[in-house]
C-alpha positions in Angstrom: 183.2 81.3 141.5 185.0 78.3 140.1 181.5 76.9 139.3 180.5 79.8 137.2 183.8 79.3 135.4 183.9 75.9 134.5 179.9 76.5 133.2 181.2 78.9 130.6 184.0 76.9 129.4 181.4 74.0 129.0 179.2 76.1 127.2 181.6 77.7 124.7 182.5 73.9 124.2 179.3 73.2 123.4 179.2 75.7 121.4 182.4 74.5 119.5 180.9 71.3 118.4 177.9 72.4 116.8 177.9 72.9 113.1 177.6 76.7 113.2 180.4 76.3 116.2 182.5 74.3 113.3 181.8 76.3 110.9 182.3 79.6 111.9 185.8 78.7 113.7 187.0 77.6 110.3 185.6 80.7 108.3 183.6 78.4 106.2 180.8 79.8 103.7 176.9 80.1 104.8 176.0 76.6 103.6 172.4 77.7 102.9 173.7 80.0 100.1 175.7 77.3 98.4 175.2 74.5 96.7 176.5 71.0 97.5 178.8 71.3 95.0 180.3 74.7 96.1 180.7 73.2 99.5 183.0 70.6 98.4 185.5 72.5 96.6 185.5 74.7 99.2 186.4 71.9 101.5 189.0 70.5 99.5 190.7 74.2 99.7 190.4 74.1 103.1 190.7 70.6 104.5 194.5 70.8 104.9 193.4 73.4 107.9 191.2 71.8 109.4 192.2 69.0 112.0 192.1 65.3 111.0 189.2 64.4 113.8 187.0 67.1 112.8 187.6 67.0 108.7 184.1 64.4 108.6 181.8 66.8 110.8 182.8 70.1 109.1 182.3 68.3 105.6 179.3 67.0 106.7 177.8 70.1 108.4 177.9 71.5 105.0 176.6 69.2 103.4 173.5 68.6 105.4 172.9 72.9 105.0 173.4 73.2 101.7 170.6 74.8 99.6 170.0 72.0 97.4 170.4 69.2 99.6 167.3 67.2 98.9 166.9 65.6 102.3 167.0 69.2 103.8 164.0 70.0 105.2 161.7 72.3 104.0 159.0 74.7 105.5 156.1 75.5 103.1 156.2 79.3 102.2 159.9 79.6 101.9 
């Protein structure tokens, strides 16, 4: 029993530190529908709620989603 318990909190802290963990705990737009630009004024809106040691991964979850992101990578057909 305490096994099975201490699996799920590991996994919904996992889950916490991914980028869509991130973002959806701070109610952050669909990066993939904004552009880079967007994203950052969003974050500056928004930083002030987020907490200091996870202010560079949220900002850079965005930015590494976002629609125009040239380094993004990019499946042919889509």
């Amino acid at each position: 029993m305490k096994k099975t318990v201490v699996l799920i909190i590991c996994i919904n802290l996992a889950f916490a530190f991914t980028c869509k963990g991130l973002l959806s705990k701070y109610d952050a737009p669909n990066p993939e529908q904004k552009t880079m630009k967007q994203l950052k004024r969003w974050y500056k809106k928004h930083v002030n709620k987020i907490p200091e040691y996870l202010q560079d991964d949220v900002l850079e979850c965005l930015i590494d989603n976002a629609a125009d992101n040239p380094n993004k990578e990019t499946i042919a057909g889509e």
